[in-house]
C-alpha positions in Angstrom: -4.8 -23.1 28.4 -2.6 -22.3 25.3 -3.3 -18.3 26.3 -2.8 -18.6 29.9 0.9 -20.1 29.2 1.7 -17.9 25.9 3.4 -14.4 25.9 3.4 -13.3 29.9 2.5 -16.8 31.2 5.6 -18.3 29.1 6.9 -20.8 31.3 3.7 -21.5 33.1 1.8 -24.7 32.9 -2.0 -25.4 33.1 -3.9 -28.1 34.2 -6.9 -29.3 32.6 -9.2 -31.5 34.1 -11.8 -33.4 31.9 -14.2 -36.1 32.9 -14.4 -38.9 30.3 -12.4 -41.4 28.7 -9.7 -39.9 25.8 -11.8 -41.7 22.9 -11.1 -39.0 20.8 -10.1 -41.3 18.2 -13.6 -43.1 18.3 -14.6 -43.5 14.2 -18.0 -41.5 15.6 -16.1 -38.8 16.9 -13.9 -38.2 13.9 -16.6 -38.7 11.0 -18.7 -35.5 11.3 -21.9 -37.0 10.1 -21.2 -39.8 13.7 -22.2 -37.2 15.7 -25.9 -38.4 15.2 -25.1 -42.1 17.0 -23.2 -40.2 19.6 -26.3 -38.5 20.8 -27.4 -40.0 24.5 -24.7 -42.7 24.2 -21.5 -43.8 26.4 -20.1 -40.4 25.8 -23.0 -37.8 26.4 -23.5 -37.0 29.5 -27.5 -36.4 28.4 -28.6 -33.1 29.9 -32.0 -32.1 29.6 -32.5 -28.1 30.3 -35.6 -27.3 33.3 -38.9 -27.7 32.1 -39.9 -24.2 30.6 -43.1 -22.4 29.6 -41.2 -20.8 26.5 -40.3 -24.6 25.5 -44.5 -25.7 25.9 -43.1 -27.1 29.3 -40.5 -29.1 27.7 -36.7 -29.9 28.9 -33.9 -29.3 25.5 -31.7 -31.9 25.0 -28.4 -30.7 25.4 -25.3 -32.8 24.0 -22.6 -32.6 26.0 -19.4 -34.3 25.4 -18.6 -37.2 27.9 -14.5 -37.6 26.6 -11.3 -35.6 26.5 -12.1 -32.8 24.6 -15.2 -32.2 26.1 -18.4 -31.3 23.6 -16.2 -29.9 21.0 -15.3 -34.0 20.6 -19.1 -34.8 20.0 -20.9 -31.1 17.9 -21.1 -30.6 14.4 -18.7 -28.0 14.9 -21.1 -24.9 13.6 -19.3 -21.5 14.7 -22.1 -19.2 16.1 -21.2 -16.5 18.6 -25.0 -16.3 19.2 -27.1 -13.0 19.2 -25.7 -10.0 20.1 -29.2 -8.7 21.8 -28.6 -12.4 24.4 -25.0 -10.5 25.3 -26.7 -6.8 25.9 -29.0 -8.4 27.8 -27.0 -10.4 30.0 -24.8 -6.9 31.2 -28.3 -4.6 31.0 -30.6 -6.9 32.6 -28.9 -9.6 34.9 -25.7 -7.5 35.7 -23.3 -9.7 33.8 -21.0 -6.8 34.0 -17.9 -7.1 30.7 -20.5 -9.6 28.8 -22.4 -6.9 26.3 -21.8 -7.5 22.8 -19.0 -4.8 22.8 -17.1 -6.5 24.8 -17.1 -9.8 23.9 -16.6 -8.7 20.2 -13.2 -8.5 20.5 -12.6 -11.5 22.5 -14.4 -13.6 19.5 -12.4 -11.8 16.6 -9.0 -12.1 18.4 -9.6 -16.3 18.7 -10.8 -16.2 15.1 -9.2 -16.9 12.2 -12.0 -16.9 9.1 -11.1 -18.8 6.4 -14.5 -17.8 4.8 -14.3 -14.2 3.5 -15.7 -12.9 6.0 -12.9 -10.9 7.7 -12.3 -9.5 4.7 -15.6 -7.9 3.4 -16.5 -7.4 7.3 -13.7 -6.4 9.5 -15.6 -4.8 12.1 -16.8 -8.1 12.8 -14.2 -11.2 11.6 -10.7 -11.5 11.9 -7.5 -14.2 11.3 -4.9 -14.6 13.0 -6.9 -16.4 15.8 -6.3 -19.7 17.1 -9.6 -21.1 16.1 -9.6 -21.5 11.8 -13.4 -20.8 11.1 -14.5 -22.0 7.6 -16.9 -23.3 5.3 -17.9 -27.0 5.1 -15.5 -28.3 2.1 -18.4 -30.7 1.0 -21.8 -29.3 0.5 -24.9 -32.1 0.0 -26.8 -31.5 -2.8 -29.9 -31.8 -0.8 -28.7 -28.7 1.6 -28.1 -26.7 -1.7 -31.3 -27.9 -2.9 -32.9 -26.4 0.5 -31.7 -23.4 0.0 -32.7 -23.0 -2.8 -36.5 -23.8 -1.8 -36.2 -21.0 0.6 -35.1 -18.4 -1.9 -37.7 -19.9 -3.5 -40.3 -18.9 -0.5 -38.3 -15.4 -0.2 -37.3 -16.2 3.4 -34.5 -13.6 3.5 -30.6 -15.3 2.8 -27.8 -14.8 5.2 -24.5 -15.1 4.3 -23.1 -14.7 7.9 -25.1 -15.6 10.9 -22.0 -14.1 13.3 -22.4 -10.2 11.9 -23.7 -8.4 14.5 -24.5 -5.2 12.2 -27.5 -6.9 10.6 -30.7 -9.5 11.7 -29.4 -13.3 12.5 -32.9 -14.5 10.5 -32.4 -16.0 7.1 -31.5 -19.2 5.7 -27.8 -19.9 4.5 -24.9 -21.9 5.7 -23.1 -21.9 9.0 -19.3 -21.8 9.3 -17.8 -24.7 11.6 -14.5 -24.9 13.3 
């Protein structure tokens, strides 16, 4: 909304529409860690994906915000862009024509504003500027250190940025949030 009514749609207003009730201000919903007691409560709307033969015929549980502010109001807030081979594939494939990973790059880095390092050792991938600060978690648990380091441990590769596109997503390491 804040796009559609900057620079040529100054002047313009926007309406958005959100089921829910505006209990943004719910302690759960402002703690990070409440996100666990939010899951299929009063303000999940409790999807379950189709029953799928890559999921062992399973549904997924899918949180989805049920209050103003949708499910950015009830995630952990983890910024992932997903895989760039899921974008290719969408345009090659399934004729989602403007959705390969070349062209939503530039849409992500022009929303982004990394507070991580990132857009600085990887410009072709990061940017600031954007409206959306991306950064690491300020407090880090000792037992997600202590993880990590069991993984170096079993030489699963590290990754030290899940949203560069120029090298494999696998690897433990830390996700940025939002």
């Amino acid at each position: 909304a804040n796009r559609l009514t900057a620079g040529k749609g100054a002047g313009k207003r926007v309406l958005v529409l959100e089921a829910g009730s505006a209990d943004y201000n719910h302690p759960m919903i402002r703690i990070p860690a409440g996100v666990l007691k939010l899951f299929q409560g009063d303000k999940d709307w409790n999807f379950t994906s189709e029953n799928e033969t890559q999921t062992s015929g399973r549904g997924v549980y899918l949180c989805r915000g049920k209050v103003l502010g949708g499910s950015s109001a009830v995630n952990v807030a983890l910024y992932t862009r997903g895989s760039k081979t899921d974008y290719d594939a969408w345009e090659h494939e399934f004729g989602c024509v403007g959705w390969a990973s070349n062209d939503v790059l530039p849409l992500f880095k022009r929303t982004e504003d990394d507070l991580t390092g990132c857009a600085a050792a990887n410009p072709e991938c990061h940017a600031m500027g954007g409206e959306w600060a991306v950064e690491h978690v300020r407090y880090q648990n000792p037992l997600s250190k202590l993880f990590l380091q069991a993984c170096k441990q079993a030489r699963l590769p590290e990754n030290d940025d899940f949203n560069n596109w120029s090298k494999s997503q696998e690897g433990a390491g830390r996700f940025p949030v939002s």
